[in-house]
C-alpha positions in Angstrom: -26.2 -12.5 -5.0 -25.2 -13.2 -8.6 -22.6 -11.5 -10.6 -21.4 -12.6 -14.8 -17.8 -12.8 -14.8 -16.3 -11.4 -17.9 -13.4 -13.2 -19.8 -10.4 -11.2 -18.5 -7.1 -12.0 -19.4 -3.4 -11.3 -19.2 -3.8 -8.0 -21.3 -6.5 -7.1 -19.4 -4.0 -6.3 -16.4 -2.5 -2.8 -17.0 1.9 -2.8 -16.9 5.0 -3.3 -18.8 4.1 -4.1 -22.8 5.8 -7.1 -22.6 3.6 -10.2 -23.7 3.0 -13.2 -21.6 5.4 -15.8 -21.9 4.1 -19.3 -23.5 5.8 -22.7 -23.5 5.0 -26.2 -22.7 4.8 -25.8 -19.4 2.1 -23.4 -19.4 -1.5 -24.6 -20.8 -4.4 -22.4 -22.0 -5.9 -21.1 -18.9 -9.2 -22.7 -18.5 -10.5 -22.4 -14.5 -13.3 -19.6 -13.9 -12.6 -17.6 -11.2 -14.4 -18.9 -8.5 -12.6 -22.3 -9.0 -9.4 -20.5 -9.2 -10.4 -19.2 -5.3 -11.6 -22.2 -4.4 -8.4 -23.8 -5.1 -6.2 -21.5 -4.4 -7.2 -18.6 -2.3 -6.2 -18.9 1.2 -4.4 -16.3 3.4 -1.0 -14.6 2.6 1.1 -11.4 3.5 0.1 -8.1 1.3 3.5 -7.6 0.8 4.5 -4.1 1.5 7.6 -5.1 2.6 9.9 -8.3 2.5 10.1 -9.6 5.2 6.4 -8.0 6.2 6.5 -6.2 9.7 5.8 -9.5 11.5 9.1 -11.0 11.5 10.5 -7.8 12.5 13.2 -8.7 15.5 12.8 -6.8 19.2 16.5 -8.0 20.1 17.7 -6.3 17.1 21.3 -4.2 16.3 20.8 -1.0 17.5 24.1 -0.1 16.2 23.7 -2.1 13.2 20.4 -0.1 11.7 22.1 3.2 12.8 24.7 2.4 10.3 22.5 1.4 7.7 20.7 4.7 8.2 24.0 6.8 7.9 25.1 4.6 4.6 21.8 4.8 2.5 22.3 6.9 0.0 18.8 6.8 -1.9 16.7 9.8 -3.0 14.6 10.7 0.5 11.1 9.8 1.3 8.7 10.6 4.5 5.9 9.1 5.9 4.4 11.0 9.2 1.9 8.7 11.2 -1.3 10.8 12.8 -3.0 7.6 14.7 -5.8 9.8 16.1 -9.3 9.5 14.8 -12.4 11.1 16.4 -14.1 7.3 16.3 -13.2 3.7 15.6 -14.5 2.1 12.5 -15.2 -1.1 12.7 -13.4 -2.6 9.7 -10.4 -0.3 10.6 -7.2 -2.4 11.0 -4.9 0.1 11.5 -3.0 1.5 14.6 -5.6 4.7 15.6 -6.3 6.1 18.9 -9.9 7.2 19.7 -9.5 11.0 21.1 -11.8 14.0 20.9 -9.5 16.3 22.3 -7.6 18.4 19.6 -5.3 19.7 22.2 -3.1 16.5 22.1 -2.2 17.6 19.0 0.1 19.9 19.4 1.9 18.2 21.6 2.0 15.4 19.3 3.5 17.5 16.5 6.4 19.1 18.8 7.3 15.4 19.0 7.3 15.0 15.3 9.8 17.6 14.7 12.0 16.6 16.9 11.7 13.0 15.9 12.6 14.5 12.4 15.5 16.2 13.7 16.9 13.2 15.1 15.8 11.4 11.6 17.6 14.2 10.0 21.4 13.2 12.3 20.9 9.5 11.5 20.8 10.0 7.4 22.5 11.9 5.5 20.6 14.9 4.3 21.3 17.3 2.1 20.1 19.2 -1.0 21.4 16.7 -3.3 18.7 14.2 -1.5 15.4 16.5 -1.3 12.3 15.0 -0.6 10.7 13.3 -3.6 7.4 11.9 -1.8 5.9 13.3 1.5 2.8 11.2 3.0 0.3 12.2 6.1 -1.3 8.8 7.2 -3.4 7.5 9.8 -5.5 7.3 11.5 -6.8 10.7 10.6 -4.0 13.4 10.0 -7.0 15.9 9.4 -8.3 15.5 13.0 -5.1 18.2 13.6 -5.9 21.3 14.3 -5.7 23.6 11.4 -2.8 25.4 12.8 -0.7 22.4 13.5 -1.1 20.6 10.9 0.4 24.0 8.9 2.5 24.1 11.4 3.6 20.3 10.8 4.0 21.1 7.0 6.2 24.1 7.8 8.7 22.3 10.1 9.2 19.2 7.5 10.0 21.9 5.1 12.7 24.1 6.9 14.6 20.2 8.0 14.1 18.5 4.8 14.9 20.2 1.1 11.6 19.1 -1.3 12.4 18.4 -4.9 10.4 21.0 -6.5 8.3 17.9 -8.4 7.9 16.4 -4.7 4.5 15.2 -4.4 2.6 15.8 -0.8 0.2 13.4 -0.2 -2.8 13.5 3.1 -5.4 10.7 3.9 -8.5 12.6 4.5 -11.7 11.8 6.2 -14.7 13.5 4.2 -16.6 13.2 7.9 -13.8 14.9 10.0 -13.1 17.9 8.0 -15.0 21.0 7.1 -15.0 23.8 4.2 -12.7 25.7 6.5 -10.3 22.4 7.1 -10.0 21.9 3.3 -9.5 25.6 2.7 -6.5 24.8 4.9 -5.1 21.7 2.7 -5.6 23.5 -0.3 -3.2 26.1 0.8 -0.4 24.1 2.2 0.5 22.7 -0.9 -0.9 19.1 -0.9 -0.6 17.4 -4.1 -2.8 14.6 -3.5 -5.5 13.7 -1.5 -6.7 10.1 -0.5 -10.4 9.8 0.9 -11.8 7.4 2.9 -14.9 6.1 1.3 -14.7 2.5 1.7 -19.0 2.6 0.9 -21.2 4.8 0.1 -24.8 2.6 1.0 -26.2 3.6 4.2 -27.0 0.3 5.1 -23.5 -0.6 4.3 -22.2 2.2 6.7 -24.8 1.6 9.3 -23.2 -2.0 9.5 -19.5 -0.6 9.6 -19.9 2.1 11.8 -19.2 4.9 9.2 -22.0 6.7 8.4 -20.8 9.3 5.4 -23.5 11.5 3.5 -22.6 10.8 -0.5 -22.9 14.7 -0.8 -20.5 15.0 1.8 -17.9 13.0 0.1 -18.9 14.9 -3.1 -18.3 18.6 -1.4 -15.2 18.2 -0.1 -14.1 15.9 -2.6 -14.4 19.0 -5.2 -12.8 21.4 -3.2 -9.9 19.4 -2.8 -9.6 18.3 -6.6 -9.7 22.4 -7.3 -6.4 23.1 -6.3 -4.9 19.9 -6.5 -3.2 18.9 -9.9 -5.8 17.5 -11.5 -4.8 13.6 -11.2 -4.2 14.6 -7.7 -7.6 13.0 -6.0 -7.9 9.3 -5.5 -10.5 7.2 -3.5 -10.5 4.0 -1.3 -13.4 1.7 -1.2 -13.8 -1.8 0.0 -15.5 -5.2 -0.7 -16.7 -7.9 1.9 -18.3 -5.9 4.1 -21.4 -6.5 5.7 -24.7 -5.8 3.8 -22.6 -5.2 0.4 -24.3 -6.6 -2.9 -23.5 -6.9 -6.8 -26.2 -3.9 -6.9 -24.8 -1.6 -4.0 -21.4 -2.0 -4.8 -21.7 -0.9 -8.6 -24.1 1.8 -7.4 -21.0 2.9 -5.1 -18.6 2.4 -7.8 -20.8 4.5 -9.9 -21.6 7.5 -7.4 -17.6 7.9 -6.4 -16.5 8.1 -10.4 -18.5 10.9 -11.0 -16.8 12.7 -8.1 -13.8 13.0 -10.0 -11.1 10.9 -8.5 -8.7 9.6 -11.0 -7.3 6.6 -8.9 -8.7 4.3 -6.9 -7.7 1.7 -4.3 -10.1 -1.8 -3.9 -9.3 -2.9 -1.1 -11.0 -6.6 0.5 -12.0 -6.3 4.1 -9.3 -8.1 6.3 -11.2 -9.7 9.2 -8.7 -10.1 12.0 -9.9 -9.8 15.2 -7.6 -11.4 17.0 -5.5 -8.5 16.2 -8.1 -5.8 16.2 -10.7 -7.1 18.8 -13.3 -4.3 17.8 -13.8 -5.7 14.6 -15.6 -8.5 16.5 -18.6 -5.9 16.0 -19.2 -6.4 12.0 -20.0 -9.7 13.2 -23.4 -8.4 14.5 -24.2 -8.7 10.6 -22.9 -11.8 8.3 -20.1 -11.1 6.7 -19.7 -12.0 2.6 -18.3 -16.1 2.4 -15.4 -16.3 -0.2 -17.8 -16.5 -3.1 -19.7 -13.8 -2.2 -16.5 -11.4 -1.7 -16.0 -12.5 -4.9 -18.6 -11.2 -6.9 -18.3 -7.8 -5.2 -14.8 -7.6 -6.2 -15.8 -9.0 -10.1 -18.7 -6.5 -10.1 -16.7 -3.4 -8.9 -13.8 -4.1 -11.4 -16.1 -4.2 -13.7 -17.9 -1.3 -13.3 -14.5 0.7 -12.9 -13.2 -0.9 -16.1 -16.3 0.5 -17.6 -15.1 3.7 -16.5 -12.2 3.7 -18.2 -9.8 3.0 -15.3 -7.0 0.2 -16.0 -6.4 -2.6 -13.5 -3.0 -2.2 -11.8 -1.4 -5.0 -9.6 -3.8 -6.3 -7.0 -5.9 -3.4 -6.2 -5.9 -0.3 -7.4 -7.1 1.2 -10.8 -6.5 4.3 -12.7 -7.3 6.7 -15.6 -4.4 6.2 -18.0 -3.0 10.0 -17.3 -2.9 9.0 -13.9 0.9 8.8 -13.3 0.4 5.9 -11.5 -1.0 4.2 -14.6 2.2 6.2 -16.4 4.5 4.1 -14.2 3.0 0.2 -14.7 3.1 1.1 -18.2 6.8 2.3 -18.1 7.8 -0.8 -15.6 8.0 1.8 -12.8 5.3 0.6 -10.5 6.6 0.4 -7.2 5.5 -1.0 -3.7 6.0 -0.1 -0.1 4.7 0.6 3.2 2.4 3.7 1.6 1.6 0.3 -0.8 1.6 0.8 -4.7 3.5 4.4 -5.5 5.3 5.9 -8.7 7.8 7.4 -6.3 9.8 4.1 -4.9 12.5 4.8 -7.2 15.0 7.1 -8.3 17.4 7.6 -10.7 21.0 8.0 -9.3 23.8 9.6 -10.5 24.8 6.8 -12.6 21.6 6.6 -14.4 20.8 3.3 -11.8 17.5 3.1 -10.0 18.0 3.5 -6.8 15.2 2.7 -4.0 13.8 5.7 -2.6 14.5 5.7 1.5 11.3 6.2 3.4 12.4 8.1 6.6 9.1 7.5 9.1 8.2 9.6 12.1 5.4 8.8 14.9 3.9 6.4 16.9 3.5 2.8 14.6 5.3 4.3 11.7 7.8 2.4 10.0 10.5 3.1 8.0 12.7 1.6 5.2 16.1 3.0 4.8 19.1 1.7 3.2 19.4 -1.9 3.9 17.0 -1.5 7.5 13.2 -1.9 8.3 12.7 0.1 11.3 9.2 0.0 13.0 8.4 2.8 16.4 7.2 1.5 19.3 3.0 1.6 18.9 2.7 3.3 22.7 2.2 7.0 22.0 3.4 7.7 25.5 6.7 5.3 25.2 7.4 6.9 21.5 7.4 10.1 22.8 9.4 10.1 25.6 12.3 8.1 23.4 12.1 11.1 21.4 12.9 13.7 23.8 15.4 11.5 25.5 17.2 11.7 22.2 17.2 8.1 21.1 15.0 6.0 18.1 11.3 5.3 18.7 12.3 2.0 17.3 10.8 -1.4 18.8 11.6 -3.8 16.3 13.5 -3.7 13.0 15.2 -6.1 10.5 18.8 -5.7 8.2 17.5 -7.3 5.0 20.3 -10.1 3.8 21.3 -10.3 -0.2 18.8 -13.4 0.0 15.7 -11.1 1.2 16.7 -8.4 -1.6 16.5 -11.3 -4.1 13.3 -12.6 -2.8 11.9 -9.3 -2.2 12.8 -8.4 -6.2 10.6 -11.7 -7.2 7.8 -10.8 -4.8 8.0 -6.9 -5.8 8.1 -7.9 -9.9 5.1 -10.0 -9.0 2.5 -8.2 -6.9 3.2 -4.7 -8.7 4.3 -6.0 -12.9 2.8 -9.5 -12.6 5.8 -11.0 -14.4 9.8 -11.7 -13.5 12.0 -10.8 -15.9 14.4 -13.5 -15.4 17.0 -12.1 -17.3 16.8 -8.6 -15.9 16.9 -10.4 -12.2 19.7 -13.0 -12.8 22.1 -9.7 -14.2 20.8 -7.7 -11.6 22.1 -9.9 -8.8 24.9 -11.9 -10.6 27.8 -10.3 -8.2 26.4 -12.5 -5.7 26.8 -15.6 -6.7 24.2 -16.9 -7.6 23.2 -17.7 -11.3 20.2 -18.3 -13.2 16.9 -17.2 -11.7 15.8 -20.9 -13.1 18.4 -22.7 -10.7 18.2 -20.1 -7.7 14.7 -21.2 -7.3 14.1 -24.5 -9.1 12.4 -25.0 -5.0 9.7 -22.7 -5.8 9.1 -23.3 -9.0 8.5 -27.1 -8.3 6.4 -26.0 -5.2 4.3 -23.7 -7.9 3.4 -26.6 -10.2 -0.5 -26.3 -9.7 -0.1 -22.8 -10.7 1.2 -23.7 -13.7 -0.9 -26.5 -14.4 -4.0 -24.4 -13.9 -2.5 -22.0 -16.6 -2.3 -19.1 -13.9 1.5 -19.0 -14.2 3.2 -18.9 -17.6 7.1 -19.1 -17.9 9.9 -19.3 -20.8 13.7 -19.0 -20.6 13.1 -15.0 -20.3 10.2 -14.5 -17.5 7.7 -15.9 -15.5 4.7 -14.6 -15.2 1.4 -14.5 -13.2 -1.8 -14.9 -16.6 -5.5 -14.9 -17.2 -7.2 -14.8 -14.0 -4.3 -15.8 -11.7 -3.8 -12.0 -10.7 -6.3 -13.1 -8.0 -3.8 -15.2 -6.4 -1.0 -13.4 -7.1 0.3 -12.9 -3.5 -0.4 -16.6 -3.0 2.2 -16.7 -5.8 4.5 -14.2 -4.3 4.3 -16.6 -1.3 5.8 -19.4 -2.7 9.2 -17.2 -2.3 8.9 -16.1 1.5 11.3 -18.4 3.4 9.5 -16.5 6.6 6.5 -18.5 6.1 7.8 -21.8 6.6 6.7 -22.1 10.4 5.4 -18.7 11.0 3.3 -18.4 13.5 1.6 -15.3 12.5 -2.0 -15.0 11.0 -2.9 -13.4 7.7 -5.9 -11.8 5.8 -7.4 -13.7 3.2 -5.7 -13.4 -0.4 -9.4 -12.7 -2.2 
């Protein structure tokens, strides 16, 4: 496996037109990048959240995240979680449960209702917060049965006003759903539809345990892009599986772009088996070292840059009408549970941006409201009967402190803008005491010297910023301002 890599640099990066600072602490960036993952690439968080779900509490406040729920005062966001899938993939890393038997779900969407309507006495609700964002994940929310998955849609509507812009989002298995099934999407009003693709070699899929026709993919792909708006499709592949080359992985690239979708998600296989023991089965075929998952990320950026999509924080590309693409050029870009999203903010009343409170419902899901992280319990059978006893699904959660929301600021700027604004932090969070973003974490910076040294990191009295082909490493940068690390015992993915 061989693979050119092509002189990238800062401007390369779609987001905010600012240029990069330059001072004498930041040299010309000269490492290729497979020295710069040599070096620097190790394992981090993919920071969807600070702190990330593993330093949620058990013996949390009860009380305490009740009252965070009834203060927030954001614009409203939901995320339903559908864990059911009719088979396990073996990459999959997610929380699924293997079940052929569509009569569990209805059943499971009674629960979700009344989950909502407990979600709905916890917040404040009202037509002055209507739902800005709406998001089926999974699993697979198309395993539901047509009828309750309308039937799902219907009951979030009568509990929860939707802005008239709100944008209704479904992850969709291409091998689960037929013409009729799509039929049904199309008429309920989703806005946007996110398909599993991951691959589209067949030895590729033989290896993962997802066999997927391309003209599968392609038909239903095209029904759903009919009635969606027409940046409304968007695909997710993946590098460093088994049996992927430079070759396959452009030939995906190119197959999946003509399909239509106008954003897509790259995501690198995240081996972890000791928290997903059935991945244990890609092992039956080597998996790609660290130089080799290399090259297929460098060969598929490529070929989508070729495209015409623009690179947007770690992983995902776009068209540039894609409003996603709109948002990193506008500063907007956001990050959250749902990962990089145009709809994390709001404008309040005040003209202030205002962090969009993601109310979650079913088994695994996890919310983010006001000042609290709340994650349900991941027992199906234990979520539902807290539900119809009345009380949260919720088996651990975390209050953020005025020191995560400065951290999580940093590590937000970086992994979605690739650059601090220093100034824009340091006014941001001056009511709290705490000064100059130079002097709050003179620490980190000192810790990031090899960064800088490498010419990956660039900084000047107004921002710091992530350069050249240090966007690879980025969340190892973002790292260097989680004080959860120090002596975690948790184990992360590998950064590249």
């Amino acid at each position: 496996m061989a693979a050119t890599f092509a002189p990238l640099d800062a401007a390369t990066t779609f987001g905010p037109a600012t240029p990069a600072p330059r001072g004498p602490t930041s040299p010309t960036p000269s490492w290729t990048p497979a020295e710069i993952v040599r070096r620097f690439a190790t394992t981090a968080p993919r920071y969807t959240s600070y702190p990330t779900a593993p330093h949620f509490r058990q013996d949390f406040d009860v009380d305490a995240v009740r009252r965070a729920y009834a203060a927030a005062r954001g614009p409203l966001g939901l995320y339903v979680h559908v864990p059911f899938c009719e088979r396990r993939c073996l990459y999959c890393g997610c929380h699924v449960e293997v079940a052929r038997d569509r009569g569990l779900g209805s059943a499971y969407v009674d629960t979700l209702l009344r989950e909502l309507d407990l979600q709905a006495t916890l917040t404040a609700v009202s037509a002055d917060r209507p739902l800005s964002v709406v998001a089926l994940g999974g699993g697979t929310p198309t395993w539901l049965a047509p009828a309750d998955l309308a039937r799902l849609c219907a009951g979030i509507r009568s509990r929860l006003p939707d802005h008239p812009g709100c944008e209704w989002s479904i992850e969709v298995d291409p091998r689960s759903l037929d013409d009729a099934g799509a039929e049904t999407l199309c008429q309920l009003g989703f806005t946007r539809y996110s398909l599993g693709v991951q691959d589209l070699d067949p030895a590729v899929q033989r290896a993962i345990g997802r066999p997927q026709p391309a003209a599968q993919v392609e038909r239903i792909a095209r029904m759903l892009a009919a009635s969606a708006p027409r940046d409304g499709l968007n695909f997710d592949l993946m590098y460093g599986l088994p049996n992927q080359t430079v070759e396959s992985i452009r030939a995906t690239v190119r197959q999946a772009v003509a399909m239509g979708p106008t954003r897509f998600a790259v995501f690198g296989y995240a081996h972890v088996p000791w928290l997903r023991p059935h991945q244990r089965g890609m092992e039956r075929t080597p998996l790609p070292d660290d130089a080799a998952r290399l090259e297929l990320l460098w060969a598929a950026r490529e070929e989508l840059m070729g495209h015409g999509y623009l690179p947007l924080g770690l992983d995902h590309y776009a068209l540039p009408s894609d409003p996603l693409a709109l948002a990193a050029k506008q500063g907007r870009l956001g990050r959250n549970f749902m990962g990089y999203t145009d709809r994390g903010q709001a404008k309040g009343v005040d003209g202030q941006a205002l962090d969009v409170d993601l109310l979650a419902i079913g088994a695994s899901a996890i919310a983010q409201v006001g000042d609290a992280f709340a994650a349900n319990t991941t027992d199906r059978a234990l979520w539902a009967e807290r539900v119809r006893s009345g009380a949260p699904a919720w088996a651990r959660a975390h209050l953020r402190s005025d020191d995560d929301k400065r951290r999580g600021a940093v590590i937000t700027a970086l992994l979605c803008d690739l650059r601090v604004d220093k100034s824009a932090w340091t006014a941001r969070f001056a009511d709290q005491g705490q000064g100059a973003f130079d002097v709050a974490f003179a620490e980190e910076l000192r810790a990031l010297g090899p960064f800088f040294e490498a010419g990956l990191l660039r900084q000047d009295t107004e921002s710091l910023a992530i350069t050249g082909h240090g966007w690879l490493v980025a969340r190892n940068v973002a790292a260097a301002f989680d004080r959860f690390l120090d002596g975690a015992k948790a184990r992360y993915s590998r950064t590249v």
